[in-house]
N, C-alpha and C positions, 0 to 999 in steps of 0.2 A: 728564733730565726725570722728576719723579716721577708716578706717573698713581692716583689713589685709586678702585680696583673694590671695592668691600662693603665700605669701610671698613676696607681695607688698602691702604698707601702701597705700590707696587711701583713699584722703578726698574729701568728697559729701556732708558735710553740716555742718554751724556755725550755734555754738547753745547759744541764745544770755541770761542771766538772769539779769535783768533791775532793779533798785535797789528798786522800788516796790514789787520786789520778781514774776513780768513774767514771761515766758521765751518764749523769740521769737528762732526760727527755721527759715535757712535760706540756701537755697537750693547752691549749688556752680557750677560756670561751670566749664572749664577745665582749668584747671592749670600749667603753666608753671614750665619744671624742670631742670637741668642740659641736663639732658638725649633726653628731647623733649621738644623743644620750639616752645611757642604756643603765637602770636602774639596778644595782649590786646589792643593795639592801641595806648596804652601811651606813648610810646617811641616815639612813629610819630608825637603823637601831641606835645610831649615835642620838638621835630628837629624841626618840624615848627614854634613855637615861637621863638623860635634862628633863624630860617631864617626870618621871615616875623619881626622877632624885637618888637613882641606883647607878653603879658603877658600869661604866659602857664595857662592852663584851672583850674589846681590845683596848688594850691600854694606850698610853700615848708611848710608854716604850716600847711597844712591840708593832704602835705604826711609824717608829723611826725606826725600826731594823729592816722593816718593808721595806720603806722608801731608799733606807740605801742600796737594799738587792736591787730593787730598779733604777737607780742610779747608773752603779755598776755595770748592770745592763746595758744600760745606754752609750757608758763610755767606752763598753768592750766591744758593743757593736761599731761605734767609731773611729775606735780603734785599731781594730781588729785582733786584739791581744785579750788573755785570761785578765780579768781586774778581780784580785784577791780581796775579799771580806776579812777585816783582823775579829 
């Protein structure tokens, strides 16, 4: 849910509905922007697998299935409609 204080967009929580028709709520911490970056840790651990030559902790398939949730995201917020994950 994005909430707009002074005319800045801040999101504080994924709002999840499950295709049994749930809906899980899901708190968010602080989020990295153009403007202020806030270090996640992934980038570090991504450089150390290139260093140490060991397999990064997330794969590149399962940072495309992220990146489509927030896709989805974005488009349902747009939208204003449910955007299904196949």
């Amino acid at each position: 849910m994005a909430l707009c204080i002074s005319g800045r967009i801040r999101f504080d929580q994924v709002i999840v509905q499950l295709r049994d028709g749930t809906v899980e709520k899901y708190q968010v911490g602080v989020m990295a922007t153009n403007e202020k970056q806030v270090s996640s840790g992934i980038m570090d651990a991504f450089v150390e697998s290139i260093v140490t030559n060991t397999p990064p902790s997330i794969s590149g398939e399962e940072g495309l299935k992220s990146l489509a949730v927030i896709l989805a995201a974005f488009e349902s917020q747009d939208s204003k409609k449910v955007v299904s994950l196949s």
